[in-house]
C-alpha positions as CSV (number, residue, x, y, z in Angstrom):
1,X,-86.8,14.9,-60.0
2,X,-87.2,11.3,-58.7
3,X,-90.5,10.2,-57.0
4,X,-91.4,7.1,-54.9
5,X,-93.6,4.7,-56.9
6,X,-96.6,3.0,-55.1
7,X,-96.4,-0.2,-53.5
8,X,-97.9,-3.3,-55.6
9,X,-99.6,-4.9,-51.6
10,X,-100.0,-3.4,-48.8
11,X,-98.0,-5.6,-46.5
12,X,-94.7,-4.9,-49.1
13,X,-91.6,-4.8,-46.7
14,X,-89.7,-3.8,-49.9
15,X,-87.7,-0.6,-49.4
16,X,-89.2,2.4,-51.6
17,X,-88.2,2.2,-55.5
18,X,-87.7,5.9,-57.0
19,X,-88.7,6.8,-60.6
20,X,-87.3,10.2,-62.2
21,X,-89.3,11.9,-64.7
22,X,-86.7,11.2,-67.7
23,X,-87.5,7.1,-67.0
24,X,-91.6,8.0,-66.7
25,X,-91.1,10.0,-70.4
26,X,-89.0,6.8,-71.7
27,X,-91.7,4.6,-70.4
28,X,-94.1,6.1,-72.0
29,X,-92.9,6.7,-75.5
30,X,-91.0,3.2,-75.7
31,X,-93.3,0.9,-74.0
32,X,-96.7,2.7,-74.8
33,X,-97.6,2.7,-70.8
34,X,-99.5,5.4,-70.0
35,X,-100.7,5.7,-66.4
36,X,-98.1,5.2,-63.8
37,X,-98.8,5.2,-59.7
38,X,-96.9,7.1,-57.0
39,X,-96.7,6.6,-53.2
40,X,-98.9,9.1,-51.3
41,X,-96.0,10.2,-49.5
42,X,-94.5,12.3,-52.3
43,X,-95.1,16.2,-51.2
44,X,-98.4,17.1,-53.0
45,X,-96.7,20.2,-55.0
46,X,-93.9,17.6,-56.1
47,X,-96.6,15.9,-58.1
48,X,-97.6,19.3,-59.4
49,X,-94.6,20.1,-60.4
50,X,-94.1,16.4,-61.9
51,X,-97.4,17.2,-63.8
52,X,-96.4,20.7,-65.3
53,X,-92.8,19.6,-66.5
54,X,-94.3,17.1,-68.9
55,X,-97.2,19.0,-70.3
56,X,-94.3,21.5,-70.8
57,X,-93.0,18.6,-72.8
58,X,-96.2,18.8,-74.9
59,X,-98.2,15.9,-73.5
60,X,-101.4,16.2,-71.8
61,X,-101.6,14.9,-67.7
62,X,-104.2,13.9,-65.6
63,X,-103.0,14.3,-61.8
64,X,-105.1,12.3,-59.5
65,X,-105.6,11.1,-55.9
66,X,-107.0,7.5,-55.8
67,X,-108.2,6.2,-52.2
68,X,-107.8,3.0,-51.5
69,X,-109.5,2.9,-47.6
70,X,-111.5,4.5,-45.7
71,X,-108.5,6.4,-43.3
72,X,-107.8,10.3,-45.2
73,X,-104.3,8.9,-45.6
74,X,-104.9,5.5,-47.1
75,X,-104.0,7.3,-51.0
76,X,-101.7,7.3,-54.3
77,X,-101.4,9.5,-56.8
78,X,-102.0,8.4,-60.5
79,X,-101.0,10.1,-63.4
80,X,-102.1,10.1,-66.8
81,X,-100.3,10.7,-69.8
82,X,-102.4,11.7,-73.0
């Protein structure tokens, strides 16, 4: 599964960059980062299912919305891995 990861600024022209799960594990165990940041434009029950594959890996995840504005679209998805 490959999801878009946030934009760094807001007025980014840079075309999307995908993460797969498999790099978000790696990440985690080899460089010790822990929360990562996904474009609000993933489907909502792709983060979901994002979140239940890992804790079926045994690790415990925080899925959350962050807003960033006050517009009901202006949001990424965070998660935390435990």
């Amino acid at each position: 599964m490959e999801l878009k990861v946030a934009k760094t600024d807001l007025q980014s022209k840079e075309n999307e960059v995908k993460i797969s799960l498999d790099e978000v594990l790696r990440q985690y165990k080899e460089e010790n980062r822990h929360v990562f940041y996904f474009d609000g434009q993933n489907a909502h029950k792709d983060m979901q299912k994002a979140q239940n594959t890992i804790q079926k890996d045994g690790y415990r995840v925080q899925l959350n919305e962050v807003r960033y504005g006050l517009d009901e679209n202006n949001y990424i998805y965070e998660i935390h891995i435990i």
